[in-house]
DRENFI-284539 format. One record per residue (C-alpha): residue in one letter; x, y, z; chain. Coordinates in pm, 1 decimal, decimal comma. Layout:
<"A" <X Y Z> "A">
...
***
This chain:
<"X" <-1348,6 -1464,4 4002,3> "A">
<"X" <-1370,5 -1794,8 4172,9> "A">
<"X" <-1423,4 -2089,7 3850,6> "A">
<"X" <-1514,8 -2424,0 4046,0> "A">
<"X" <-1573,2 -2803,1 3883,2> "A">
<"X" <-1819,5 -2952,9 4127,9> "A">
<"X" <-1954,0 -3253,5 3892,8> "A">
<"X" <-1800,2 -3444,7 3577,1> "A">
<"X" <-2008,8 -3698,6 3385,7> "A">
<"X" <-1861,6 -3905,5 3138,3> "A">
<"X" <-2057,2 -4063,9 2841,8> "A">
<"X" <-1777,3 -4335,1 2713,1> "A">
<"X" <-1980,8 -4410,6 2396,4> "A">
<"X" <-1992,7 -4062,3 2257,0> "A">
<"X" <-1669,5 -3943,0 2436,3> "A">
<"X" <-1826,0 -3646,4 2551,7> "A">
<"X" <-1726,7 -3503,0 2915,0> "A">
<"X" <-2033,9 -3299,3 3090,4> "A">
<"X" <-1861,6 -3050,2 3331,1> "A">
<"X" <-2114,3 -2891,0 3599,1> "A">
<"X" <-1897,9 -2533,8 3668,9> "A">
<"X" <-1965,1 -2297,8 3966,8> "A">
<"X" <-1862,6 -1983,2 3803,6> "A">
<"X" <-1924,9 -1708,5 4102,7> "A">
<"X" <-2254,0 -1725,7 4260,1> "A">
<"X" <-2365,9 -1956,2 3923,0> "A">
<"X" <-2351,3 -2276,5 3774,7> "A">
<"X" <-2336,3 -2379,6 3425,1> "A">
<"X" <-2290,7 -2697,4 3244,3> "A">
<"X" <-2000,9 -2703,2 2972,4> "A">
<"X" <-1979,0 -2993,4 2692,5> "A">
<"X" <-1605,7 -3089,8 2626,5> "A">
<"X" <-1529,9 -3329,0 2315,1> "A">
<"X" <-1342,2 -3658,9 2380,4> "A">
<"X" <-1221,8 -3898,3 2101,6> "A">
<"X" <-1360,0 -4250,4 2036,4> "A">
<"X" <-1207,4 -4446,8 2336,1> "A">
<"X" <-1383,3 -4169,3 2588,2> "A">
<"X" <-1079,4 -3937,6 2659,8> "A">
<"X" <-1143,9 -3561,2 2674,9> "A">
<"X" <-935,4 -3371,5 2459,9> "A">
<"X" <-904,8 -3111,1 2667,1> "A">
<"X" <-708,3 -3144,3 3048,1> "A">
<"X" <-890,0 -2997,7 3315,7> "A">
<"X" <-690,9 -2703,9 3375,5> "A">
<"X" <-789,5 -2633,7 2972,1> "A">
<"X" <-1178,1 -2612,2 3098,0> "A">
<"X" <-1081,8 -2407,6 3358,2> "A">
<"X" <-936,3 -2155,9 3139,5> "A">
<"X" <-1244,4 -2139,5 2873,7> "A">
<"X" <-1490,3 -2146,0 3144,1> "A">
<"X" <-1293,0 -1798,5 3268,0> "A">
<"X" <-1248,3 -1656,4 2941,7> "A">
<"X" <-1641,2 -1691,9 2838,9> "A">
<"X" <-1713,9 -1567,7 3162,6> "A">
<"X" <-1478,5 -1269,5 3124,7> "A">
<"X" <-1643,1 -1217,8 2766,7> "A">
<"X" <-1997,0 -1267,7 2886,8> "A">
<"X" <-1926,6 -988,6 3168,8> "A">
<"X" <-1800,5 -735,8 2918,3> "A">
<"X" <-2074,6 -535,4 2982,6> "A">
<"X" <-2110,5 -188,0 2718,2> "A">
<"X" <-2401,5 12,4 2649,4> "A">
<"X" <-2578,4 345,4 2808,3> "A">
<"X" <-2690,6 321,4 3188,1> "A">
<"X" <-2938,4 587,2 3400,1> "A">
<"X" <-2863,7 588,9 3696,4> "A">
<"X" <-3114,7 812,6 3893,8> "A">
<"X" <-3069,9 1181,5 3715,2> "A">
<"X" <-2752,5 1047,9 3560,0> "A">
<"X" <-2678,5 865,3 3213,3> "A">
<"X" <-2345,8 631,2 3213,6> "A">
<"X" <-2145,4 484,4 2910,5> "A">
<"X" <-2041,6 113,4 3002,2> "A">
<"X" <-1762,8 6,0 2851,4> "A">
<"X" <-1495,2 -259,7 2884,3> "A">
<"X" <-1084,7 -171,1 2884,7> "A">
<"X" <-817,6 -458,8 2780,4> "A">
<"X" <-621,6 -267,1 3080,7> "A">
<"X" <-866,5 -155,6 3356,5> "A">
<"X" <-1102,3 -381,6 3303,9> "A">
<"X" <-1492,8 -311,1 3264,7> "A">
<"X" <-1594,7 76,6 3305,6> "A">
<"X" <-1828,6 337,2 3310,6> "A">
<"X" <-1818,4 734,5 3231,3> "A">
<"X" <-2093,7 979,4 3319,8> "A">
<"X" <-2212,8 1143,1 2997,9> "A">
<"X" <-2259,8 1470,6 3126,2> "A">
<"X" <-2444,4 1649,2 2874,4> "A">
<"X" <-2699,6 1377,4 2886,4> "A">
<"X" <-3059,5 1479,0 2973,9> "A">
<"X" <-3163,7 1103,1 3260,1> "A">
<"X" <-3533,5 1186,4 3229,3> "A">
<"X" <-3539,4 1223,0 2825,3> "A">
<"X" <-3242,7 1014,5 2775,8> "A">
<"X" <-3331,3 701,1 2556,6> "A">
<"X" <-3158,8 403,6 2345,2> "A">
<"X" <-3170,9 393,1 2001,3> "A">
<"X" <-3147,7 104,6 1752,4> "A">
<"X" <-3091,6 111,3 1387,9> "A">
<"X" <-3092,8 -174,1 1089,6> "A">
<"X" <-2757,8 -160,8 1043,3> "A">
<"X" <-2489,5 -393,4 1053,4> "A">
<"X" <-2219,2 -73,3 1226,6> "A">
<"X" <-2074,6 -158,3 1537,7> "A">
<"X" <-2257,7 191,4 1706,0> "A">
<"X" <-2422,6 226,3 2073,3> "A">
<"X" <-2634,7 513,9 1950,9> "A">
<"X" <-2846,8 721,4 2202,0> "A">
<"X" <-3008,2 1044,1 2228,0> "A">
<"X" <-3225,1 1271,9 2462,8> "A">
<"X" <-3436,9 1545,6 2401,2> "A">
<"X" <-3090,8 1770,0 2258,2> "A">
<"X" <-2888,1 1571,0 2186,3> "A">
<"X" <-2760,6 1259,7 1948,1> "A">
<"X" <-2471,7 1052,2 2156,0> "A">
<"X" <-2211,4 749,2 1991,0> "A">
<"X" <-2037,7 505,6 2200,9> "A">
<"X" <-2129,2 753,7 2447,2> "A">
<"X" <-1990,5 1067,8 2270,6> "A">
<"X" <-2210,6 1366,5 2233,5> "A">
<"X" <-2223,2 1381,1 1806,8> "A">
<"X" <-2245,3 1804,7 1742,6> "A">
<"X" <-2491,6 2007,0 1543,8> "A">
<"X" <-2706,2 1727,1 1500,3> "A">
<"X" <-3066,2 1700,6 1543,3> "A">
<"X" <-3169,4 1387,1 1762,9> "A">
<"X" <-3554,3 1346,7 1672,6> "A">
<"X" <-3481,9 1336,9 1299,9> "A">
<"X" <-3160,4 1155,0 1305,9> "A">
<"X" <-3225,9 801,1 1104,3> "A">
<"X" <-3071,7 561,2 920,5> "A">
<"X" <-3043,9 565,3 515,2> "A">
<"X" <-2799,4 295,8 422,9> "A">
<"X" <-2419,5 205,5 364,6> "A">
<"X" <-2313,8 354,5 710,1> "A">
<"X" <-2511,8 689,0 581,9> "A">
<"X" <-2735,0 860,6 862,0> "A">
<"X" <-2963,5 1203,4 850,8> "A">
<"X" <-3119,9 1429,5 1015,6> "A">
<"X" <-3362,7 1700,2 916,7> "A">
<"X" <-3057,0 1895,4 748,8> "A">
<"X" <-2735,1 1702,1 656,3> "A">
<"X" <-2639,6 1361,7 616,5> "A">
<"X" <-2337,8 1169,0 794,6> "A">
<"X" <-2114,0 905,7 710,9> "A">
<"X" <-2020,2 682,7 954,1> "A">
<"X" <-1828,5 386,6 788,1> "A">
<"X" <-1478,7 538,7 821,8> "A">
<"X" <-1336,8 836,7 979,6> "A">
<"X" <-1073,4 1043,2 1160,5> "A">
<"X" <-1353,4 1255,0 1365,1> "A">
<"X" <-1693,2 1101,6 1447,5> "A">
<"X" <-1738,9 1463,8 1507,2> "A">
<"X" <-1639,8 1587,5 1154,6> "A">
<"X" <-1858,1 1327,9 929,8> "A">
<"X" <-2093,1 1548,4 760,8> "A">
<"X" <-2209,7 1525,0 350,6> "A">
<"X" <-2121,2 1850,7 280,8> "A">
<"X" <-2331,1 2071,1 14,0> "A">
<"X" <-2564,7 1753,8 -72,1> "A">
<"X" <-2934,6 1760,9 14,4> "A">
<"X" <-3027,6 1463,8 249,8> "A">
<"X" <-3347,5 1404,9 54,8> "A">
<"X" <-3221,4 1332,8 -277,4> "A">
<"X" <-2925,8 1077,1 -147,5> "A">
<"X" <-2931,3 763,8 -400,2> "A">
<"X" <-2695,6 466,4 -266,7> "A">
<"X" <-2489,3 290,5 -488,8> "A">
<"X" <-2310,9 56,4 -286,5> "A">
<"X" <-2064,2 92,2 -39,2> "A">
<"X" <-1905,7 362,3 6,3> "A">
<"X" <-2063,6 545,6 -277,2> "A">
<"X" <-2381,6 714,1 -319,7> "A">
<"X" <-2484,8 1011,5 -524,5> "A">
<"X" <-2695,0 1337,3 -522,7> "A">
<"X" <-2736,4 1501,3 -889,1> "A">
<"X" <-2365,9 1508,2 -1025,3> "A">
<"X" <-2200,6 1491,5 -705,4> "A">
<"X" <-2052,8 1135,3 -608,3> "A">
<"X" <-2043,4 1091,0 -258,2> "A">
<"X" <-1737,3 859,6 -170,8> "A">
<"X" <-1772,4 828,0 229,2> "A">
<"X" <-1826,2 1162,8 317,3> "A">
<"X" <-1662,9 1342,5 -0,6> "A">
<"X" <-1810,4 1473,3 -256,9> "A">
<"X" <-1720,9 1504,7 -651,7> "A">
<"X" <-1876,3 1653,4 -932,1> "A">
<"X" <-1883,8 1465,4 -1254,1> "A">
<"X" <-2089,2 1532,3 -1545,4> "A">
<"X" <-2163,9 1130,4 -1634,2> "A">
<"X" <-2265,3 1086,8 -1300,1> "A">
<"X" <-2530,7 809,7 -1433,3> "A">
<"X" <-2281,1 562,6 -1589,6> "A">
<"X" <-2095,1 537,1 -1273,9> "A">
<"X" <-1978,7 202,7 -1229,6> "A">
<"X" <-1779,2 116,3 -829,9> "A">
<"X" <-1438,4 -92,3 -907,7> "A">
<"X" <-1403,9 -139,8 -564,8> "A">
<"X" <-1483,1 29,4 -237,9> "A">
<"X" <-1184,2 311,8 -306,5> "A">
<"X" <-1237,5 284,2 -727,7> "A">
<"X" <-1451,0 346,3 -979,6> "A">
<"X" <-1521,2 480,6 -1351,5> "A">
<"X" <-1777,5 624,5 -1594,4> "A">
<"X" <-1716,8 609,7 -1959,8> "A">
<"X" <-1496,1 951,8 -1975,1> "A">
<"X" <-1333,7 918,2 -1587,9> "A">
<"X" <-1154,2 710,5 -1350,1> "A">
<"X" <-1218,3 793,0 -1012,1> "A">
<"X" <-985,7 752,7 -667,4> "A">
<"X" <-1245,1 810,1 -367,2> "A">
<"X" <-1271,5 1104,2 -432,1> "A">
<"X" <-1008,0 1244,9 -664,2> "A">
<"X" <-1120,4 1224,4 -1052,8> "A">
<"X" <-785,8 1155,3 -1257,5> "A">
<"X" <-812,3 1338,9 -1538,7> "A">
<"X" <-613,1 1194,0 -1838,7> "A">
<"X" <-682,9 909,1 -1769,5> "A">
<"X" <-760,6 619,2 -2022,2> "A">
<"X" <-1094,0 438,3 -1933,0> "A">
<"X" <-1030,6 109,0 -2146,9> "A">
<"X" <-724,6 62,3 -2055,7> "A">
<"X" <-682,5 121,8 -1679,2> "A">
<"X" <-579,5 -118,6 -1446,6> "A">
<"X" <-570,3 -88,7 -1037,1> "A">
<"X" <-283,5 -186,2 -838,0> "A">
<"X" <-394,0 -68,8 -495,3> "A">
<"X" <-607,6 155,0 -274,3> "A">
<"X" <-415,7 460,1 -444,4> "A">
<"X" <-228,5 357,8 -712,4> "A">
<"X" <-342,2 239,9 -1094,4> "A">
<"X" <-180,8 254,4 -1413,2> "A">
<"X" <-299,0 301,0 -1795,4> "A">
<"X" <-113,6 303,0 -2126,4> "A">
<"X" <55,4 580,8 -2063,4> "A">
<"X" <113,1 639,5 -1706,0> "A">
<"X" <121,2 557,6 -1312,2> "A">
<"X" <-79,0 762,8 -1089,3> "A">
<"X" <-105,3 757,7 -753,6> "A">
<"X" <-341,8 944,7 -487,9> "A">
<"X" <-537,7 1098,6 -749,1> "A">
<"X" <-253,4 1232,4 -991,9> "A">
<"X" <13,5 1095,4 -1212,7> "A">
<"X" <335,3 958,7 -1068,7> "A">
<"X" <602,0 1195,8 -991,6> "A">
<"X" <824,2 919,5 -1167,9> "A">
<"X" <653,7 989,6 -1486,0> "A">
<"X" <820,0 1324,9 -1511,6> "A">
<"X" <1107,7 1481,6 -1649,3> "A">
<"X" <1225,6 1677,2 -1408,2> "A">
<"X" <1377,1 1983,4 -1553,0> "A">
<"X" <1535,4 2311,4 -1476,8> "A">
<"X" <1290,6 2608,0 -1499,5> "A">
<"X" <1602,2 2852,6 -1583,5> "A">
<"X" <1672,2 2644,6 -1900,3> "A">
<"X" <1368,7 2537,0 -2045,0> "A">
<"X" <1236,9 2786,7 -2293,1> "A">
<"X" <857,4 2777,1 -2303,1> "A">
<"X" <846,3 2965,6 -2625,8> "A">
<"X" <1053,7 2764,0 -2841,6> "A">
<"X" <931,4 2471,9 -2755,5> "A">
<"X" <624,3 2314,4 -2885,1> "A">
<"X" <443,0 2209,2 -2552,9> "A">
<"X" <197,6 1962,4 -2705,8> "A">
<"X" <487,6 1723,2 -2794,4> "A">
<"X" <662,9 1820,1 -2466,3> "A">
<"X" <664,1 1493,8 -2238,7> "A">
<"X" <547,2 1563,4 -1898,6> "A">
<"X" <782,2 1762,8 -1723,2> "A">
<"X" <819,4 1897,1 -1371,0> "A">
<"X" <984,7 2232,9 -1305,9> "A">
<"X" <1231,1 2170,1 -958,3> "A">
<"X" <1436,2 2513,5 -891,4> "A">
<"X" <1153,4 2780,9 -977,0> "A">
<"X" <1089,0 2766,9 -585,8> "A">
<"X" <1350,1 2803,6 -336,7> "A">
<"X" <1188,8 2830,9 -24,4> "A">
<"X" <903,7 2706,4 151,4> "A">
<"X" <534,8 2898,9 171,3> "A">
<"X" <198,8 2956,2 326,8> "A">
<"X" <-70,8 2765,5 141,6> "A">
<"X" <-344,0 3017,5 230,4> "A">
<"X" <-103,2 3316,2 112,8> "A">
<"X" <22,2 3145,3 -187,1> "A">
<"X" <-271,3 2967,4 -347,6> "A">
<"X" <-398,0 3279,9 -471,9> "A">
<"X" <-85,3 3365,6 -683,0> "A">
<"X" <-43,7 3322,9 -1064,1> "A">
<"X" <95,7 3008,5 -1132,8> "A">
<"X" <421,0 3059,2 -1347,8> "A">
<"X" <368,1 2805,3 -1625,8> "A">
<"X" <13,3 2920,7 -1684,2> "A">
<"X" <123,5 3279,0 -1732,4> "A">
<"X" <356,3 3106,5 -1972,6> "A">
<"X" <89,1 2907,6 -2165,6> "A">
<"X" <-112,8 3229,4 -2181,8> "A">
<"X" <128,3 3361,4 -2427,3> "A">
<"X" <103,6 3120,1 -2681,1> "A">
<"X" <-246,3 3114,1 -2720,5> "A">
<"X" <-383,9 2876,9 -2448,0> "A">
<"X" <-666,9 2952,9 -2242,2> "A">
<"X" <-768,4 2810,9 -1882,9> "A">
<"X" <-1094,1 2631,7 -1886,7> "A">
<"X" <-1101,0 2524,3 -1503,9> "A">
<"X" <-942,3 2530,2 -1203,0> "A">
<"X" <-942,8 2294,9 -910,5> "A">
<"X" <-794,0 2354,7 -550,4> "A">
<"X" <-765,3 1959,8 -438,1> "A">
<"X" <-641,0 1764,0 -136,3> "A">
<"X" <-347,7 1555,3 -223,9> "A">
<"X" <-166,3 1317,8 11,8> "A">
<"X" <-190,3 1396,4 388,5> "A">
<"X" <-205,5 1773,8 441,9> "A">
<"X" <-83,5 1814,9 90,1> "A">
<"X" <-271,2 2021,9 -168,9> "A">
<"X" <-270,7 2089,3 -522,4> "A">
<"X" <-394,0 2330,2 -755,1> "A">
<"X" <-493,1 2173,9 -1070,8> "A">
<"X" <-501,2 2388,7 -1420,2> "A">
<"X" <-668,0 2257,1 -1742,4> "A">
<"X" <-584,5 2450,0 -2031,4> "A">
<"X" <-666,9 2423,7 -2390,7> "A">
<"X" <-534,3 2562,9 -2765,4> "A">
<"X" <-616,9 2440,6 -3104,8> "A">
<"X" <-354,6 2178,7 -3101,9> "A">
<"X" <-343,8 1973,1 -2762,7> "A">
<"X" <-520,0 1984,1 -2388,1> "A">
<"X" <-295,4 2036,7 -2097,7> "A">
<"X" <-311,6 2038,0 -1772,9> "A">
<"X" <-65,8 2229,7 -1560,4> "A">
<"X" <-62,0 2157,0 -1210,4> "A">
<"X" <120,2 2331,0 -885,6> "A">
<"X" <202,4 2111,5 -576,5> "A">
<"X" <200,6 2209,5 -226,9> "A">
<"X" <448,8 1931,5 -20,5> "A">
<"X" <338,4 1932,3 323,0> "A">
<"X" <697,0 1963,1 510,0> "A">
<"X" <603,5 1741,2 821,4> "A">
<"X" <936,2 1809,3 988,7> "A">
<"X" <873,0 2165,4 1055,8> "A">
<"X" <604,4 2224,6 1366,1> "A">
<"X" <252,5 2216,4 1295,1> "A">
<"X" <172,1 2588,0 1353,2> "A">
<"X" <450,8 2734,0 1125,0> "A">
<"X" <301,0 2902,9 863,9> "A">
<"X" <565,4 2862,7 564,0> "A">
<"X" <522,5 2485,6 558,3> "A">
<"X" <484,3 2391,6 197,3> "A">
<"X" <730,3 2298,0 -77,4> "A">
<"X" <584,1 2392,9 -346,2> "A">
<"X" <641,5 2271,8 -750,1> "A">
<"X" <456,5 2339,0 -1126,4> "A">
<"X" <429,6 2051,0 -1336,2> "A">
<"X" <266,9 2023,7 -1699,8> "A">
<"X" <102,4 1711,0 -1919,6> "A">
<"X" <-14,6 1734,3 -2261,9> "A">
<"X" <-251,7 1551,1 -2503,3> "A">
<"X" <-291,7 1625,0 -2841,3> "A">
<"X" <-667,1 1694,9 -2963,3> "A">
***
């Protein structure tokens, strides 16, 4: 692009330079700063170069285009430049913008089928209900969506919330009944109402502490402290992503420990490292009893829930409470993603049993 000074005017007494620019087939005026005496503070090679760079910002054209019976996404490339893609699936004659209240960085658009972001064709949802509720949280006539952060814009669905009953907290919580919506999690929590945010990956009610979307059970409200997006500490331990610290246990050898000699609700936490040698499927192993349970069963403790979580990554873990007269535990068994093996093995998962205890 051809960037031409035809005209300068000087005002000595302000030290202001007027520039008249021919920038392409236009010409603009450009105000350049001098000091006191009436110098610029900027050469004229300096004006050249911001004169190109708004004009190169100016032209970075993005949005939706028809074109006849076609519908383009515009869109500008650090590498290639400014661009456009034919949206295929898009319907010309039905085919309209759509603006929303919002501060997200979105170029929404839909046509008579069909909901389209940044010029992506959005799945399964309906365009002619599709609206905006707050805190990056859209809707449609079935689901709701959370578009603040994601790995998928085509995988950002509520799940197993109604739409109509979404309350917003403040970003990026919101609830429906007892389920906490964190993004586009979900949790249930049974003192749903004194939910308080920490921050915009923490928060607490007066029994819980809660990690996005990961409640960490055990630990002590009053005296909890966060350290970072997934770690936080209390008087008694370290957790991270939603459980405690594998520092925080004893790692011990399952062939020595004897489970009925020893009084488990004085045990400190204590993670069993040789009871699996090998690695396994998730899907055909979750099902399977879970060795120190079976062990707690025999002295008189009973399970009164079970959780199958997310951990860290592709990680998982099943998560046992169990209760006797004397002490609460909870006995949990760990599934270690193994990201060195390929993707579609299907033994991929180191797997341990830990246990905590808390006297009642």
């Amino acid at each position: 692009m051809e960037c031409t000074i035809k005209k300068t005017i000087t005002r000595t007494c302000s030290g202001y330079r007027l520039f008249l620019v021919d920038i392409g087939n236009n010409s603009v005026y450009l105000i350049v700063g001098g000091n006191y005496n009436g110098h610029p503070t900027m050469t004229i090679q300096q004006v050249i170069t911001i004169v190109l760079t708004v004009s190169i910002l100016t032209s970075c054209r993005h949005g939706y285009k028809v074109e006849g019976d076609k519908v383009y996404y515009e869109y500008w490339n650090e590498g290639s430049g400014q661009n456009k893609r034919l949206i295929e699936q898009a319907d010309a004659k039905t085919f309209q913008n759509l603006t929303f209240d919002c501060d997200c960085d979105f170029e929404f658009g839909k046509d008579k089928n069909h909901l389209f972001i940044d010029g992506e064709l959005i799945k399964n949802i309906d365009p002619n209900t599709f609206k905006f509720i707050g805190n990056y949280i859209f809707r449609d006539k079935d689901s709701a969506y959370f578009f603040g952060f994601y790995n998928n814009i085509n995988d950002c669905v509520i799940k197993g919330i109604n739409p109509d009953e979404i309350k917003l907290i403040k970003y990026p919580w919101a609830k429906v009944d007892n389920f906490l919506i964190h993004g586009r999690d979900t949790v249930s929590i049974t003192d749903i109402n004194a939910f308080v945010p920490i921050n915009d990956d923490w928060g607490k009610t007066k029994h819980y502490i809660i990690n996005k979307n990961q409640i960490l059970y055990g630990a002590d409200v009053e005296t909890f402290k966060v350290t970072s997006s997934f770690q936080g500490n209390d008087k008694n331990y370290n957790y991270e992503f939603g459980a405690i610290s594998e520092d925080d246990f004893k790692k011990t050898s399952y062939k020595t420990f004897d489970f009925y000699k020893k009084d488990i609700c004085v045990t400190e936490p204590i993670v069993l490292v040789d009871f699996y040698d090998s690695l396994v499927s998730y899907m055909d192993d979750k099902n399977k009893p879970i060795e120190i349970v079976e062990k707690l069963k025999g002295k008189n403790f009973a399970i009164s829930n079970i959780r199958y979580l997310n951990w860290v990554g592709e990680s998982k873990i099943i998560r046992v409470s169990m209760t006797n007269t004397k002490c609460n535990c909870i006995v949990e068994k760990l599934y270690r993603y193994d990201y060195s093996r390929p993707s579609e093995t299907k033994n991929i998962f180191k797997v341990t049993e830990r246990i905590h205890c808390e006297s009642k």
